[in-house]
N, C-alpha and C positions, 0 to 999 in steps of 0.2 A: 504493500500500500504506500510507504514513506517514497517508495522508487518512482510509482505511477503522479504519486501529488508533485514530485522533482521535477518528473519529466512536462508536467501540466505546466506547472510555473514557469519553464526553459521555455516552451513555446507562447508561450503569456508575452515575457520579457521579448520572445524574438519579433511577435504581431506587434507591438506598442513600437519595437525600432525600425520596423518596417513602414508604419504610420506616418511615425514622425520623419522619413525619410522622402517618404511620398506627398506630405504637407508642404512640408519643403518645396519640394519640385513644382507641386500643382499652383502653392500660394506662398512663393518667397516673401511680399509686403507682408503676408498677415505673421508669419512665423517670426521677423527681423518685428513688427511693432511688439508682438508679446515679448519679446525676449528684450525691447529698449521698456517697455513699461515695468516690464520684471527690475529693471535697471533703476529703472525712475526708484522703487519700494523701498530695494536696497540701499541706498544713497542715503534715504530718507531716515531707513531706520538707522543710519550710523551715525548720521547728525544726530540726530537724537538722544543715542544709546552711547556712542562710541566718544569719552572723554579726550584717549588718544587723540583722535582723529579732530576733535574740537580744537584741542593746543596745539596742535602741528598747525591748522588751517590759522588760529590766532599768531603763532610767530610769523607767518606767513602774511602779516596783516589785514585777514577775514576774521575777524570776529564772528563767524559765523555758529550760535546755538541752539536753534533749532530751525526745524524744516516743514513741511505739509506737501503732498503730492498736490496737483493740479490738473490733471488729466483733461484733456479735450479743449482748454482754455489757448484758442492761439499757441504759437509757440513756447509759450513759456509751460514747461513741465512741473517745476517744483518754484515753491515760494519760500525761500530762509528770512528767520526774523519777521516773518509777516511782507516783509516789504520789498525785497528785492530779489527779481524773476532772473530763475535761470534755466538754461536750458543741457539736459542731458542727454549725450551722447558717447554710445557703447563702439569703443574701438579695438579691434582684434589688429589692422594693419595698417599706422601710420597713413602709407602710400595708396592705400584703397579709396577710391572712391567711394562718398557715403553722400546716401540724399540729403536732402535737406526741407525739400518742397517741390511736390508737383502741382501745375496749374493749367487747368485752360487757355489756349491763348489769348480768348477773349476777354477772361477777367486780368489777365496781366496786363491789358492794354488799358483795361476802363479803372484799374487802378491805379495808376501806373503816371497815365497821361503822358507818356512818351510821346516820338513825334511818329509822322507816318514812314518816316524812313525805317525807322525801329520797329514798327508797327508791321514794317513788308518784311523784314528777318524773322521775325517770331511765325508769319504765316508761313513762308517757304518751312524753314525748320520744320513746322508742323509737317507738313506736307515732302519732307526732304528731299529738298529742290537746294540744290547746294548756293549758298551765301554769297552774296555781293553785297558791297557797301563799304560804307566806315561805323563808328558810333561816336558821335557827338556829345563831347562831354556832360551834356546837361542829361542826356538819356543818360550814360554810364550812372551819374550820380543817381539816379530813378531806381534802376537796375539792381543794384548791387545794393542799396537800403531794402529794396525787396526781396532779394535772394535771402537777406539776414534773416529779416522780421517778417514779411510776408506783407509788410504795408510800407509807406512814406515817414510813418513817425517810428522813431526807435522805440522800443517798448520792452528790450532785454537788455540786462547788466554782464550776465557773464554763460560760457559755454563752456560745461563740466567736461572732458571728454574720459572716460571711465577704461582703463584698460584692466589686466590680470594683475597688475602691480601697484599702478600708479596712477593720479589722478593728476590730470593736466586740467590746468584751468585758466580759461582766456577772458579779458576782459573783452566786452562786443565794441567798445569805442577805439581798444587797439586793433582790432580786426577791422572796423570802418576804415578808423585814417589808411590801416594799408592799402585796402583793397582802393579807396580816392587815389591813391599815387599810382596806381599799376594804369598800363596801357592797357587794354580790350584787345584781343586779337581774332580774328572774324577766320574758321577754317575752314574747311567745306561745311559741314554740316552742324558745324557746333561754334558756339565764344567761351572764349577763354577769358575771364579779368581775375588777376592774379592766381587767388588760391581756390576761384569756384569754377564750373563750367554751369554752359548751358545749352541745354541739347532736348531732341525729341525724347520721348522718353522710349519710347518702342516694347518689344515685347509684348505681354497682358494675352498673350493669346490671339492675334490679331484684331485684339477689342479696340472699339473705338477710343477706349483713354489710355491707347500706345500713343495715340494723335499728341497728348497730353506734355506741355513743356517742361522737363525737368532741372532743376538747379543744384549741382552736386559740388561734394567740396572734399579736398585733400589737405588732412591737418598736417600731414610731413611736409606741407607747401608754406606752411605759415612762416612769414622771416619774423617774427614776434617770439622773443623767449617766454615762455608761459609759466603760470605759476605749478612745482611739480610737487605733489603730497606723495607721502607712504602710503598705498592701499591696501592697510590690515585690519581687517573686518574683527569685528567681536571682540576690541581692546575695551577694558575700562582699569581705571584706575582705582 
């Protein structure tokens, strides 16, 4: 009997990996949002919990002592101190592209209020029809506030980024000025300004929100030294 309940459990444990391998594959967003929301939980409960991790963040000059999840609220993930949004993001590889925000092209434009020349990039893109143009400084500055925030008014303070070890954390007003100094560079099918791109988004199964304009970003791209925590979970003093 002890053999047969073994042998139950072995193929138990092998359905649930085979599951999770096939979720995977069918709905990569849905599987990367649980496991960044899992992330968001965690974060929270070590501010909370984790004294360590409170005094390392205070020598670091974050006085930061407690947290609350945020879920669904805009960009901002978590709120420390009541007051000041941040947003969380789980990094397995530096140099990996990571989303940031996908959008219709039409509501990037009605929020946006770029010009029509910006206006004809985001449709070809859509439709990938390879790029011609320049982008006009006033668009870039449009552009790249939206990439951050999702709107024209800044409304985040800092960008957790969560690896196995270590907590990099960037302030969003040193990531603006950078990304104001970088050139835009227009390449077939995608822009580049500094450490984001932006491109169709594709894939989804040939569903119409491949159509969809996506804005990605590479923290191994940031020339900004970032603030670096010890990430060891379950300290208290």
């Amino acid at each position: 009997m002890e053999d047969i309940i073994r042998r139950l459990d072995n193929i138990l444990i092998s359905l649930e990996s085979l599951h999770k391998k096939i979720d995977r594959r069918l709905h990569p967003g849905s599987v990367i949002a649980k496991l960044g929301y899992r992330q968001q939980l965690e974060f929270v409960n070590e501010i909370n919990s984790n004294e360590h991790l409170r005094k390392s963040l205070y020598d670091h000059g974050l006085p930061w002592l407690s947290a609350e999840n945020l879920r669904g609220i805009s960009k901002t993930d978590v709120i420390v101190n009541s007051v000041i949004r941040v947003q969380i993001k789980r990094i397995e590889d530096l140099f990996t592209f990571r989303q940031i925000g996908r959008y219709w092209k039409e509501k990037i434009i009605e929020r946006t209020y770029v010009s029509d020349d910006f206006s004809r990039l985001l449709k070809d893109m859509s439709n990938r029809v390879k790029l011609k143009g320049h982008i006009i400084p006033e668009d870039k500055h449009k552009i790249i506030k939206f990439a951050l925030f999702g709107r024209l008014e800044p409304n985040l303070e800092y960008l957790v980024c969560v690896t196995d070890s270590v907590l990099l954390i960037f302030r969003y007003d040193d990531l603006l000025q950078e990304l104001t100094t970088a050139n835009p560079i227009v390449r077939d099918t995608t822009i580049h300004i500094g450490f984001i791109s932006i491109q169709r988004k594709g894939g989804d199964s040939k569903m119409p929100s491949a159509n969809q304009i996506q804005f990605k970003i590479v923290i191994g791209k940031i020339k900004k030294e970032p603030v670096t925590i010890d990430w060891i979970k379950g300290l208290s003093e």
